[in-house]
C-alpha positions as CSV (number, residue, x, y, z in Angstrom):
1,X,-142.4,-85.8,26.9
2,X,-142.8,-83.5,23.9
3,X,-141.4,-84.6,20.0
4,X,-138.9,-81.7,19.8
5,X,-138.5,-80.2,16.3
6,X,-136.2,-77.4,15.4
7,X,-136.4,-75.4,12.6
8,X,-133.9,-73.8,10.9
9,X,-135.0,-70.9,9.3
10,X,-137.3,-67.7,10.2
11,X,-138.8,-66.9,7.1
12,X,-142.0,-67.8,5.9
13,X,-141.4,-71.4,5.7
14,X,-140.0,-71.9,9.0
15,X,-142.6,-69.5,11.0
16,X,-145.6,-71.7,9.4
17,X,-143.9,-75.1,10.3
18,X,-143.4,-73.7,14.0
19,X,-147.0,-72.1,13.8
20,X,-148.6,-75.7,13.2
21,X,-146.2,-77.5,15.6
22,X,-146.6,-75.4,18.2
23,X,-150.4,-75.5,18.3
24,X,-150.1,-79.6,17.8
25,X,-148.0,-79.8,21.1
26,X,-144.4,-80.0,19.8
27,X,-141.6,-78.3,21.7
28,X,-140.3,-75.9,18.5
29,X,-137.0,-74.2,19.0
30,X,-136.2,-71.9,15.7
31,X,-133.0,-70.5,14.9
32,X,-132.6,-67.7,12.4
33,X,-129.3,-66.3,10.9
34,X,-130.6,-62.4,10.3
35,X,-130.7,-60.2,13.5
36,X,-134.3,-60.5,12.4
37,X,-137.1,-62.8,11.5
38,X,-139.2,-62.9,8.4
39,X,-136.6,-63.5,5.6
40,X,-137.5,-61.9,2.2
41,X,-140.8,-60.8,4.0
42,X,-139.5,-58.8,6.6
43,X,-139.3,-54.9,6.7
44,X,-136.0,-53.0,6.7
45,X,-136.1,-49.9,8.6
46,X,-133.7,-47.0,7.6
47,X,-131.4,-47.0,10.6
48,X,-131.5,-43.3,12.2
49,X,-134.4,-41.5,10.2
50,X,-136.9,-41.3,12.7
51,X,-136.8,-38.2,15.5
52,X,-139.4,-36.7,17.9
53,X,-141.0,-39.7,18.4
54,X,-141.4,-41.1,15.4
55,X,-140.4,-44.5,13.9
56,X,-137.7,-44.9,11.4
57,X,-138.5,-44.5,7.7
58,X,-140.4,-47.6,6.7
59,X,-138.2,-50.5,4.2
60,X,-138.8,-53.6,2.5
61,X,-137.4,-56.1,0.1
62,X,-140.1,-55.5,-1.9
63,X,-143.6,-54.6,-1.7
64,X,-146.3,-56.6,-0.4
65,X,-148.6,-58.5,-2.8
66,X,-151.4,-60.6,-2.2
67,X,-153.3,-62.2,-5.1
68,X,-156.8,-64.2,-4.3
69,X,-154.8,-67.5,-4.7
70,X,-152.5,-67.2,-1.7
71,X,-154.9,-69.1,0.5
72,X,-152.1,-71.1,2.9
73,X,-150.5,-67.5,3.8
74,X,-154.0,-65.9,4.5
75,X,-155.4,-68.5,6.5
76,X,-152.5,-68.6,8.4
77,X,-152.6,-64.9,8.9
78,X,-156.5,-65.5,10.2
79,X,-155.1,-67.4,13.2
80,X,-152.3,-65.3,14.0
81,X,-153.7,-62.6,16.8
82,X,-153.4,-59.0,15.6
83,X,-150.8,-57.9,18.4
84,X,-153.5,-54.5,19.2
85,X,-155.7,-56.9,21.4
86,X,-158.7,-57.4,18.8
87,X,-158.7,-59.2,15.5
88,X,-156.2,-60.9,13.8
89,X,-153.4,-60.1,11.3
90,X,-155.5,-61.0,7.9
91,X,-157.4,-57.6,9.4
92,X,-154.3,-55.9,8.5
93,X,-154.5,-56.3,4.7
94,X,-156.1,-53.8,2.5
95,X,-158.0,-54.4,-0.9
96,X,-156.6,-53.0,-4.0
97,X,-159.9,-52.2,-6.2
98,X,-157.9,-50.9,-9.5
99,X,-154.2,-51.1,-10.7
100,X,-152.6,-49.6,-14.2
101,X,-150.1,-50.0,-17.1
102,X,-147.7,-47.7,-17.5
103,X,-144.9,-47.9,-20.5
104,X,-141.9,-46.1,-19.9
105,X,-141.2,-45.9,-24.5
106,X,-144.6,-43.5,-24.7
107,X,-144.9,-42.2,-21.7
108,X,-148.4,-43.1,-21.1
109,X,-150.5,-45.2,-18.6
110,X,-153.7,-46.5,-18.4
111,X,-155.6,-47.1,-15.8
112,X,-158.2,-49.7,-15.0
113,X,-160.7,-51.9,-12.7
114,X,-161.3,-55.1,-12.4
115,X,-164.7,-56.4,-13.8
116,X,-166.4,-59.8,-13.1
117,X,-165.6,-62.6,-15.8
118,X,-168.0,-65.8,-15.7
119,X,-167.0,-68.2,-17.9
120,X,-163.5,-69.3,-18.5
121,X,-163.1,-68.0,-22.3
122,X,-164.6,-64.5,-21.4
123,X,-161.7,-64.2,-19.0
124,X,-159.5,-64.6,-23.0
125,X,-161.7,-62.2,-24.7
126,X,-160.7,-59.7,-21.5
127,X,-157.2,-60.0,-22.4
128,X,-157.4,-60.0,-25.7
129,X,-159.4,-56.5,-24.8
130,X,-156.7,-55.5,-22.7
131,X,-154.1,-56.1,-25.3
132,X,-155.9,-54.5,-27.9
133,X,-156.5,-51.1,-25.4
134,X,-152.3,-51.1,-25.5
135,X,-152.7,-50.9,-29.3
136,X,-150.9,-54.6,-29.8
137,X,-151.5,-56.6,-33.5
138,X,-154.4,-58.5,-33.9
139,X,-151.6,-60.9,-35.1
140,X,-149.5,-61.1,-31.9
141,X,-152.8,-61.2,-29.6
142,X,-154.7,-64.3,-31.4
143,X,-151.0,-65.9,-30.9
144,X,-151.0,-65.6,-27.4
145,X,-154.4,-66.0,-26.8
146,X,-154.5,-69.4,-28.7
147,X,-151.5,-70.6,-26.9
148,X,-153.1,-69.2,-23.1
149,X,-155.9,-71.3,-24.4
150,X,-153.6,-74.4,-25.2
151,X,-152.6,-74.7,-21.9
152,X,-155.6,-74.0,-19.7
153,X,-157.0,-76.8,-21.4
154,X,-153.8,-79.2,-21.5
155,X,-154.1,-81.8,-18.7
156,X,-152.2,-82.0,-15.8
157,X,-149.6,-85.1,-17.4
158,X,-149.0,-83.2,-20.5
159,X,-148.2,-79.6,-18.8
160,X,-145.4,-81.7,-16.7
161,X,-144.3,-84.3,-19.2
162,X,-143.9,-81.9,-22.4
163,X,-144.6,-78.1,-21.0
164,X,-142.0,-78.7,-18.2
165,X,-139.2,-79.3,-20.7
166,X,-140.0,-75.9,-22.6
167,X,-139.5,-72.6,-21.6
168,X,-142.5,-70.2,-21.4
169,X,-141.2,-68.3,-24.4
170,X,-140.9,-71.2,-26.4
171,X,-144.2,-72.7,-25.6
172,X,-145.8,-69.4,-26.2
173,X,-143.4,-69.2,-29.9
174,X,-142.7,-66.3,-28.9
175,X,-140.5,-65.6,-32.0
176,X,-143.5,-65.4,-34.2
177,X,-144.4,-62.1,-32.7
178,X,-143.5,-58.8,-33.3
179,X,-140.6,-56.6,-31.6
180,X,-142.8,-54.9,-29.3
181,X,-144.9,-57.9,-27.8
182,X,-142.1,-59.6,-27.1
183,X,-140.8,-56.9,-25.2
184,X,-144.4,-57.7,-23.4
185,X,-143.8,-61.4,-23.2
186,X,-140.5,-60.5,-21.1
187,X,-141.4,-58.2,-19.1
188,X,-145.2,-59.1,-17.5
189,X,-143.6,-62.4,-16.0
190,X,-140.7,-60.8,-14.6
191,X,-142.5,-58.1,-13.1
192,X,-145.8,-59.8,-11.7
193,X,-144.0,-63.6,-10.5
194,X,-140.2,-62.8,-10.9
195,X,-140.3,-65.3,-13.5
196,X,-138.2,-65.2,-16.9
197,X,-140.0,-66.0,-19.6
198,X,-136.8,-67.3,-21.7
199,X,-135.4,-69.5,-18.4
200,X,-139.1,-70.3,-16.4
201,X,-140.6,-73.2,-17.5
202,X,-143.7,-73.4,-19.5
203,X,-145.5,-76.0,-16.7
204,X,-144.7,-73.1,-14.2
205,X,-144.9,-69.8,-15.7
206,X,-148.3,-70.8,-17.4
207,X,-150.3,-72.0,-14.0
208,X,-149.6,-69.0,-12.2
209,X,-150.5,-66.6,-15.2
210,X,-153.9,-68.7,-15.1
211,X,-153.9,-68.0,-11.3
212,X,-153.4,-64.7,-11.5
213,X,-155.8,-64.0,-14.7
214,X,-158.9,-66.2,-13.0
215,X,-158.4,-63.6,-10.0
216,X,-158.6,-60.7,-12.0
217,X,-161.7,-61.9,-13.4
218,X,-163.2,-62.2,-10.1
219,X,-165.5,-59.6,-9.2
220,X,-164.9,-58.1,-5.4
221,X,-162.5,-56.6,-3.1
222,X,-160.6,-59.6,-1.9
223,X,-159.2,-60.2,-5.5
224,X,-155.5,-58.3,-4.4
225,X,-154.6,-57.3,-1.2
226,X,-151.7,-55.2,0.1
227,X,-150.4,-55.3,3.6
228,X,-151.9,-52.1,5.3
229,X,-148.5,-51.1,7.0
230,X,-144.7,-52.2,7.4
231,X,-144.8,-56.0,7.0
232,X,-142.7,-56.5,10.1
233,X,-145.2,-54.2,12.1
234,X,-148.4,-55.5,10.6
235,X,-147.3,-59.4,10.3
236,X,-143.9,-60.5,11.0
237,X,-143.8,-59.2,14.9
238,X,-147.4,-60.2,16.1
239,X,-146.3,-63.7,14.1
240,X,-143.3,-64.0,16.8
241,X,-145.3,-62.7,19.5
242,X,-147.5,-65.2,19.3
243,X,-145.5,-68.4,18.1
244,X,-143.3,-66.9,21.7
245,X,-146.5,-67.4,23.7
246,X,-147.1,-71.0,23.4
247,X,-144.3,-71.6,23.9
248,X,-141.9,-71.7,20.5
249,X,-138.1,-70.8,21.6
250,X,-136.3,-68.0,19.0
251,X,-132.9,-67.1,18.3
252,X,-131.7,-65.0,15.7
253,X,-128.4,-63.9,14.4
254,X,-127.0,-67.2,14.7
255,X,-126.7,-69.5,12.0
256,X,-126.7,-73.3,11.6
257,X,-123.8,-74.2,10.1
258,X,-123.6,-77.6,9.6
259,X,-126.3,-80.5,9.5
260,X,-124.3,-83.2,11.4
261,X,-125.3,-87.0,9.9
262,X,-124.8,-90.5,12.6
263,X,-126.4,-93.7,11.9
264,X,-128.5,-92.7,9.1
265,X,-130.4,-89.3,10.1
266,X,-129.3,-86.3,11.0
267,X,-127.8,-86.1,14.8
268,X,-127.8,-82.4,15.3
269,X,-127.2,-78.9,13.9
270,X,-123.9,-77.1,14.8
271,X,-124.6,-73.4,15.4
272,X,-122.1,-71.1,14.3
273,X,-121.6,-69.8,17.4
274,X,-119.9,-73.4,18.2
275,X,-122.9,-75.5,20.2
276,X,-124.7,-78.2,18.2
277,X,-128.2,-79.1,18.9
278,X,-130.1,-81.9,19.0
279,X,-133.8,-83.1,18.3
280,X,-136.2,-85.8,17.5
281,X,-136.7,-83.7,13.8
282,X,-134.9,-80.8,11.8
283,X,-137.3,-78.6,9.5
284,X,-134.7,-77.1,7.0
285,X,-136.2,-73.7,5.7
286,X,-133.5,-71.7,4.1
287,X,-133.1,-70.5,1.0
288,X,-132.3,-72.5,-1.7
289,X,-128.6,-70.9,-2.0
290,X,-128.4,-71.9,1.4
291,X,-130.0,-75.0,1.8
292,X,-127.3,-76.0,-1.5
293,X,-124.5,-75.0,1.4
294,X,-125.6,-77.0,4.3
295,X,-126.4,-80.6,1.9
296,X,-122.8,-81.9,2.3
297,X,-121.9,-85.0,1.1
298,X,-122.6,-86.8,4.5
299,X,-126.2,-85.4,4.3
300,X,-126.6,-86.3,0.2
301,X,-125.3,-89.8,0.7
302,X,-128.5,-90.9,2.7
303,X,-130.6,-89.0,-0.3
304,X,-130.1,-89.1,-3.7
305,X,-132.6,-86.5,-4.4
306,X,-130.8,-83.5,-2.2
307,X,-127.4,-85.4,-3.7
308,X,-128.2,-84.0,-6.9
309,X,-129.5,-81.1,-5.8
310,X,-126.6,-80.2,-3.7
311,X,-124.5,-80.7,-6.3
312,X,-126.1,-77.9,-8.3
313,X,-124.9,-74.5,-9.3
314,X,-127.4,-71.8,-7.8
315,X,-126.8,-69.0,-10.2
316,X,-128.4,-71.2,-12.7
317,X,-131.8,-72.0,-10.7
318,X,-132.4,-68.6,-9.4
319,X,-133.2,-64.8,-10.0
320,X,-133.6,-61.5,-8.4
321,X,-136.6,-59.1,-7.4
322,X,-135.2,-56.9,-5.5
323,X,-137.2,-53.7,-3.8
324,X,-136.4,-50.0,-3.6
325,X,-138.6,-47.1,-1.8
326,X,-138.6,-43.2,-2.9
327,X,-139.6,-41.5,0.0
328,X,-141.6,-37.8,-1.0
329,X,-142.0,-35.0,0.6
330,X,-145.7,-35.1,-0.4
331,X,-148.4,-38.3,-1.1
332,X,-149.1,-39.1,-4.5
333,X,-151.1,-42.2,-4.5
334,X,-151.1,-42.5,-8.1
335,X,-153.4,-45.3,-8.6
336,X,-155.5,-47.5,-5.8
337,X,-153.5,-50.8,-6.4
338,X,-150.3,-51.3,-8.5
339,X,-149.0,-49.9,-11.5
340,X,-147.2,-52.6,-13.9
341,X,-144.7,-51.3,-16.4
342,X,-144.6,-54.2,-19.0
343,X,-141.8,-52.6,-21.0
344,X,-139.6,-51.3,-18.6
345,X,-136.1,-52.7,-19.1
346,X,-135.6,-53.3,-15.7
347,X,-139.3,-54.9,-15.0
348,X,-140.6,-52.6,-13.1
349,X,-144.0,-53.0,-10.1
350,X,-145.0,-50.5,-7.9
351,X,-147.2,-49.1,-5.6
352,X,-148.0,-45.9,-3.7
353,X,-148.3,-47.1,0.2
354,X,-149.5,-44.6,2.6
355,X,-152.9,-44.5,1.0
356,X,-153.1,-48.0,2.6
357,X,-151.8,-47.4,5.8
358,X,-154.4,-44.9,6.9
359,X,-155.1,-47.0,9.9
360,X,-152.0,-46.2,11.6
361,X,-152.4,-42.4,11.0
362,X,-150.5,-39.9,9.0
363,X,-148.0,-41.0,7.5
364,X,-145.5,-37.9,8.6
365,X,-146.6,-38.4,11.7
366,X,-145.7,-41.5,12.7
367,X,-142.4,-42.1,10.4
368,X,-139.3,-40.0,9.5
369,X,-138.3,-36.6,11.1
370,X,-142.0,-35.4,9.8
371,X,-140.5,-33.8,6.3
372,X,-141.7,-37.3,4.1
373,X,-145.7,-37.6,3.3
374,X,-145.3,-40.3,0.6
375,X,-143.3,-43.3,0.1
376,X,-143.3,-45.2,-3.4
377,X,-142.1,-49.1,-3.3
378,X,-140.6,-50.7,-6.6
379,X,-139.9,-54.3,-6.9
380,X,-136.9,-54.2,-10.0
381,X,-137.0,-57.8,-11.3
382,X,-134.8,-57.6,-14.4
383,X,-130.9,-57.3,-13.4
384,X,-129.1,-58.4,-16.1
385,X,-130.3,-55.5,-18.9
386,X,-129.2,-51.9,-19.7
387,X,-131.1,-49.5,-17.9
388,X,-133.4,-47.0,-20.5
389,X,-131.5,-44.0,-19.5
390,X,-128.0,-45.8,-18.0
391,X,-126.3,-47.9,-20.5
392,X,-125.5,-50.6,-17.0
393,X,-126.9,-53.3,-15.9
394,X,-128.4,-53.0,-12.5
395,X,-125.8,-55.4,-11.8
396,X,-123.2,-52.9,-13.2
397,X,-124.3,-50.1,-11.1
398,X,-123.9,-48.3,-8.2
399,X,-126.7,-47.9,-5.6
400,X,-127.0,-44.6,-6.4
401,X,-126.7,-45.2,-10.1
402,X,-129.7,-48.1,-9.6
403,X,-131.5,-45.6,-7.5
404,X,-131.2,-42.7,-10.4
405,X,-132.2,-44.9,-13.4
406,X,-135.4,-46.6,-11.6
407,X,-136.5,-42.9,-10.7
408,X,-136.0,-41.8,-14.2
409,X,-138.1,-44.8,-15.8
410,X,-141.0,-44.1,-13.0
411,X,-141.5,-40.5,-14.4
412,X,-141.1,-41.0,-18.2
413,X,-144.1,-43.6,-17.5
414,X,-146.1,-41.5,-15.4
415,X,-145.4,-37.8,-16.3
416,X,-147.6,-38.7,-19.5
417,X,-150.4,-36.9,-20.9
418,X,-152.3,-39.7,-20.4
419,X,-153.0,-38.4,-16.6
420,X,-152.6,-34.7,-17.3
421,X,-149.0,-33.6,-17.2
422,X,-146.4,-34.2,-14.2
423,X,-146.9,-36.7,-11.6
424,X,-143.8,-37.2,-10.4
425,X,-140.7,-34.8,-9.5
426,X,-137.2,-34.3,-8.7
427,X,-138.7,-31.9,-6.0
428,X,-140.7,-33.8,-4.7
429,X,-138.0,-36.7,-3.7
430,X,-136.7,-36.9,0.0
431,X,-134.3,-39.9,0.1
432,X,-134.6,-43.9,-1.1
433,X,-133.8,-47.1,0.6
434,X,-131.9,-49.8,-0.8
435,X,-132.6,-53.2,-0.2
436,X,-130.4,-54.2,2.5
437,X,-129.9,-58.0,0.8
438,X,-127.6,-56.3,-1.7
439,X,-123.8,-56.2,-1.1
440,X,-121.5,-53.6,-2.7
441,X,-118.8,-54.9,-1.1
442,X,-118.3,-57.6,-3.4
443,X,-118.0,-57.7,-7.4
444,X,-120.3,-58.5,-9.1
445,X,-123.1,-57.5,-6.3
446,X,-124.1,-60.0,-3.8
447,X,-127.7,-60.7,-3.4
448,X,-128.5,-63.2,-0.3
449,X,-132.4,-63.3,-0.9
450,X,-132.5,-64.9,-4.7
451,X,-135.3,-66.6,-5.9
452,X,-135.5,-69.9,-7.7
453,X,-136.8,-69.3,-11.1
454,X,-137.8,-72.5,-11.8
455,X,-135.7,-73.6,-15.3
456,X,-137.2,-75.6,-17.7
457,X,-137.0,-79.4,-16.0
458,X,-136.5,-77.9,-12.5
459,X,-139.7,-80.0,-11.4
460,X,-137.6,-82.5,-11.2
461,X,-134.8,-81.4,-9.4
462,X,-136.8,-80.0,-6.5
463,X,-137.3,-82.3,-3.3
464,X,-140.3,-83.1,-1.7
465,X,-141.0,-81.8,1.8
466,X,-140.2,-85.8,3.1
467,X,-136.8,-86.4,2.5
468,X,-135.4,-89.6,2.5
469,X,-133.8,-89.0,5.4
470,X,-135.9,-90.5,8.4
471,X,-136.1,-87.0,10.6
472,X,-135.2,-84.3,7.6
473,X,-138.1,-82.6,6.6
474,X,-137.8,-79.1,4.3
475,X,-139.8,-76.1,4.7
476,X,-139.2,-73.4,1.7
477,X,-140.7,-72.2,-1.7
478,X,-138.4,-74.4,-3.9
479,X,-140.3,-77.6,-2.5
480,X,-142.4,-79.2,-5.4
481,X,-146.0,-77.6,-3.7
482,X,-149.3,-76.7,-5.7
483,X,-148.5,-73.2,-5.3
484,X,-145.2,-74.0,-7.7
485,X,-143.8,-70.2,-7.6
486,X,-141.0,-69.2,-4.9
487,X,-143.3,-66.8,-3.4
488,X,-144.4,-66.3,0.7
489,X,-147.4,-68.7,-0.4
490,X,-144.9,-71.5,-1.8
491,X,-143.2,-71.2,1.6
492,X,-146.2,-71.3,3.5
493,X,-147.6,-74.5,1.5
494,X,-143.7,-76.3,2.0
495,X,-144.2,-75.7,5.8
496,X,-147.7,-77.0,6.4
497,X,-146.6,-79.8,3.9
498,X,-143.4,-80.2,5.9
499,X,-144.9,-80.2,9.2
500,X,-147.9,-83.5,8.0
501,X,-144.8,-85.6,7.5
502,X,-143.6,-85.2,10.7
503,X,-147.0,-85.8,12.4
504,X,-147.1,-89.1,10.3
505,X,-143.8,-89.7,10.8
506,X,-143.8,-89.8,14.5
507,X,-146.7,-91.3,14.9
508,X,-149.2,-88.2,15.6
509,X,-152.9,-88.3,16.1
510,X,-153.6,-84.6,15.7
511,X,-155.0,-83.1,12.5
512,X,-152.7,-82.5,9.6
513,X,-152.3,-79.1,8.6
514,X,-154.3,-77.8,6.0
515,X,-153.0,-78.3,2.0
516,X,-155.1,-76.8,-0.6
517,X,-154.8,-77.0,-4.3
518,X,-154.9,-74.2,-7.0
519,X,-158.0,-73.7,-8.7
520,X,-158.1,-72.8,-12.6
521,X,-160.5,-71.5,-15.0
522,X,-163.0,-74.3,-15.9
523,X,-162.1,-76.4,-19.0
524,X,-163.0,-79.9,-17.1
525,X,-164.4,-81.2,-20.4
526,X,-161.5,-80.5,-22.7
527,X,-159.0,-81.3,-20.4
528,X,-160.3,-84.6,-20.0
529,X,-160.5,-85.1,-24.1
530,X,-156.2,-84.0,-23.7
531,X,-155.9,-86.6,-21.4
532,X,-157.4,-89.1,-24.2
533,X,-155.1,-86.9,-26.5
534,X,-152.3,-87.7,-24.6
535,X,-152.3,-91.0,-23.2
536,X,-152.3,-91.8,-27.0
537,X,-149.3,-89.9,-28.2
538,X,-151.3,-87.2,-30.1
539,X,-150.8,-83.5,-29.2
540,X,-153.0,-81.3,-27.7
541,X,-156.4,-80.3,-30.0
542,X,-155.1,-76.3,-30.7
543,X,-151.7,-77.1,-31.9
544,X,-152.9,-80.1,-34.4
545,X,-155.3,-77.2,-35.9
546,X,-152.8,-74.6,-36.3
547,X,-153.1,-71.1,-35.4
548,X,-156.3,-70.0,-37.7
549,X,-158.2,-72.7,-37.3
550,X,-157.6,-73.0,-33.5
551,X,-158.8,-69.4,-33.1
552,X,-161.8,-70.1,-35.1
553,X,-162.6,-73.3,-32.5
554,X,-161.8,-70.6,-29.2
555,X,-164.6,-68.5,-31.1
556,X,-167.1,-71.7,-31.5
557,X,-166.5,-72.3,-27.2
558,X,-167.1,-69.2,-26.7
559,X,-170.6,-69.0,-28.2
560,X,-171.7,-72.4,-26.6
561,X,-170.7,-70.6,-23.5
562,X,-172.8,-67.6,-24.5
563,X,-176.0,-69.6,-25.6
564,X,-176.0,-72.2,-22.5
565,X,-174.2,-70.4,-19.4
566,X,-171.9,-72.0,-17.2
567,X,-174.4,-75.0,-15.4
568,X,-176.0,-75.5,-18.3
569,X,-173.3,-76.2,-20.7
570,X,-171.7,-78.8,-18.5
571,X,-175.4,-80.2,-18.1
572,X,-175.5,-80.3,-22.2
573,X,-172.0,-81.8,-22.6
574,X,-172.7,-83.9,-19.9
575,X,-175.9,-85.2,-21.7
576,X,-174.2,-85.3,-25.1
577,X,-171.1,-87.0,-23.7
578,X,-167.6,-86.4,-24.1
579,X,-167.5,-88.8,-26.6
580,X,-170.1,-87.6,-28.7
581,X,-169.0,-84.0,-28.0
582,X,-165.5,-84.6,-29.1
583,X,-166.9,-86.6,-32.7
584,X,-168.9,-83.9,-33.4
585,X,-165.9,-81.1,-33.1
586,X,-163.6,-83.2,-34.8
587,X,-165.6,-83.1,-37.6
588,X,-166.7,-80.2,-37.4
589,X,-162.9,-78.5,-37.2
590,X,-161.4,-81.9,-39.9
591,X,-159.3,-83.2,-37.6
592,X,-159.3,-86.7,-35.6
593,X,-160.6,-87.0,-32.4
């Protein structure tokens, strides 16, 4: 007889675990509290828009984004079958080749494409480049580039035991810098991760900014991807269709209520619809607001680690990105990727969509009452700040009010003479969606798709996937996983995760799902000289210089890159040993080794 497992959850998290127990020979039953499955990742229709054939007008929480370094969530998507009888989903996502700044105070935006990077510091002289293109002080960019440096370079103990405790603005001293590149320092976290700078921890915020720089400086067309349709069309439904084939049982719309505990593991999950059920092991994959509801005491007495965490307030572990789509009468692709607008006061992304959906025909054609021919989706990541042209909060306002001030910040960025005069208009605007996770109902507004936003010391307050509970496993992006950013490809890394303790857990043979960990621009060598650094109670090498001097020692790596090459410097340090390497730089720089 089958191990049964069921999940409770159908977002990312909980589709993954059932994807890997399914094909391992479980018996997977998954029950999902929306009338839908997908969570945060699934689309959102506009109920009643569509006529003559035609689908609804296309929603989402957000829009879809992809970076190089979500490998669990595009593997996965390479074994999920495409649902038009050839390929597979992963064939469904389209390459962004360029993306651009746009800043709302000037009303200009610039517009640029990747280029190919080869050794780690060229990937800092690119940004100090970029910086430099946005007409930023030398002053403010050697700061940030010194500190970027500081903790590529900072070995792994240090980055939890010291970086962990700061936030990223501290760790960046952010208050050295000038008005405007703080504004920066705000907004690019916020509007590329969700992260806040002043909240997110330094250990977190700083590895996915060295993610998401290393892909950038990747030549090729896999660096960013964008899903080449509605996420629930392209992903989310062929993902059902299949788990549904082998097998897996779904239910939506009906919630778990209640994690019932006897004799020291959980006995079954009571359904608010009044059954409980039972099975051999529970994956929880809810969100984190959630999970926090279902840990009662009962469940937190056989785990100290989801005791404390139960007993947490939410509103001080998570944040909001929320999405919005202007739907035009006419295309304007704008740019071929996304446009970032650092200095927006409401931390602005977006992206122009049809140009990326070409593969499902024209966009009229197929969505709407054939009247809308563009559709631009925003991600808003910064709730708690006046708006630029409404002195509210996005908290504070109205949908209508939040739909008015993110349409009036989109064309004081892009009507600029930058691109030659008017690129957006009030003409050309049909209707906007919403997200439908917001509730007006309630004061202030309810948001049930929050994201953790990782606090400084956060690491460790998350659980592990294994709980200490014999047959509890957890499935969702505020597990402690490699990934370490509550994103679809933290989920998808806490389900596979989740899923290998219950194969060793119950005893299975079968191959463990796969687990991979981040890769980072290559200081090997001078992480391993931190570690020396480290283990002896001396700070890392950049901040003991100081600011000039470490600049002057990012210059001196940077010409030993440029005179031996990648290979060939590791074979020279290699040669000279660390030992020898680190002497001679001391001395070189007059500090000890």
């Amino acid at each position: 007889m089958a191990t049964r497992v069921v999940v409770i959850g159908g977002g990312v998290g909980g589709l993954t675990a059932a994807h890997e127990l399914i094909e391992r020979g479980f018996e997977v039953e998954v029950f999902e509290s929306r009338p839908d499955f997908g969570g945060k990742a699934r689309s959102q229709p506009v109920v009643g828009t569509g006529a003559g054939g035609r689908a609804d007008l296309p929603g989402e929480h957000g829009f879809r984004f992809y970076p190089r370094f979500y490998r669990h969530v595009i593997d996965t998507m390479a074994r999920i079958p495409s649902g038009t009888g050839t390929g597979y989903v992963a064939d469904h996502l389209k390459p962004t080749t360029e993306a651009a700044i746009a800043m709302v105070d000037d009303s200009t935006w610039y517009r640029f494409n990747r280029k190919h990077l080869d050794t780690p510091y060229a990937v800092l002289e690119s940004l100090e480049i970029f910086f430099q293109d946005l007409d930023f002080d030398q002053y403010d960019v050697s700061i940030f580039t010194a500190k970027l440096a500081e903790f590529a370079s900072a070995c792994d103990a240090r980055r939890l035991a010291e970086y962990e405790q700061l936030s990223w603005w501290e760790f960046l001293e952010a208050d050295r810098c000038s008005p405007k590149f703080q504004k920066q320092l705000r907004g690019i976290p916020r509007m590329m991760v969700a992260m806040d700078s002043q909240r997110g921890s330094a250990h977190t915020i700083g590895v996915i900014t060295l993610q998401l720089l290393r892909d950038f400086a990747f030549a090729g067309a896999q660096n960013d991807r964008t899903m080449g349709g509605p996420t629930t069309r392209m992903w989310i439904q062929p993902w059902t269709d299949y788990l549904t084939s082998r097998g897996t049982v779904m239910h939506q719309g009906d919630p778990v209520v209640e994690l019932q505990v006897a004799a020291g593991k959980i006995s079954g999950v009571r359904l608010a619809s009044g059954p409980t059920i039972t099975a051999d092991y529970y994956v929880l994959a809810v969100p984190l607001d959630a999970a926090i509801g279902l840990l009662s005491p009962a469940v937190g007495a056989l785990d100290s680690k989801l005791d404390t965490l139960r007993q947490q307030d939410p509103a001080n572990l998570v944040n909001w990105m929320v999405g919005i789509q202007y739907y035009l009468y006419e295309d304007v692709p704008l740019v071929k990727g996304h446009l970032f607008f650092p200095d927006s006061p409401w931390a602005l992304t977006a992206i122009s969509q049809p140009q990326f959906w070409r593969d499902l025909g024209i966009f009229r054609r197929i969505y709407g009452d054939g009247s809308v021919g563009g559709l631009i989706s925003v991600d808003i990541s910064e709730w708690d700040t006046p708006g630029a042209f409404n002195p509210k909060t996005a908290k504070e306002c109205t949908p209508t009010e939040i739909a008015d001030e993110v349409w009036m910040q989109l064309k004081t960025a892009l009507n600029g003479l930058g691109e030659g005069g008017t690129v957006l208009s009030d003409e050309l605007l049909h209707s906007w969606h919403l997200d439908d996770d917001l509730d007006f109902t309630v004061s202030p507004i309810g948001n049930s798709s929050r994201l953790l936003v990782h606090p400084p010391g956060s690491w460790g307050l998350r659980p592990d996937a294994g709980t200490a509970i014999p047959n509890l496993v957890l499935a969702s992006d505020y597990v402690r996983t490699n990934t370490n950013i509550a994103s679809m490809e933290g989920a998808c890394e806490a389900g596979r995760r989740a899923v290998n303790e219950i194969l060793t857990r119950s005893g299975s043979t079968t191959r463990k799902a796969d687990v991979w960990p981040l890769e980072e621009p290559q200081f090997a060598w001078l992480k391993a000289w931190d570690a020396q650094r480290f283990a002896a109670g001396k700070p890392h090498i950049l901040r003991s210089l100081g600011l000039q001097r470490a600049i002057a020692f990012i210059a001196f790596l940077r010409k030993v890159d440029l005179f031996f090459g990648g290979d060939r410097r590791d074979d020279f340090l290699d040669k000279l040993k660390l030992t020898a390497a680190i002497k001679w730089i001391a001395r070189k720089f007059g500090v000890t080794p």
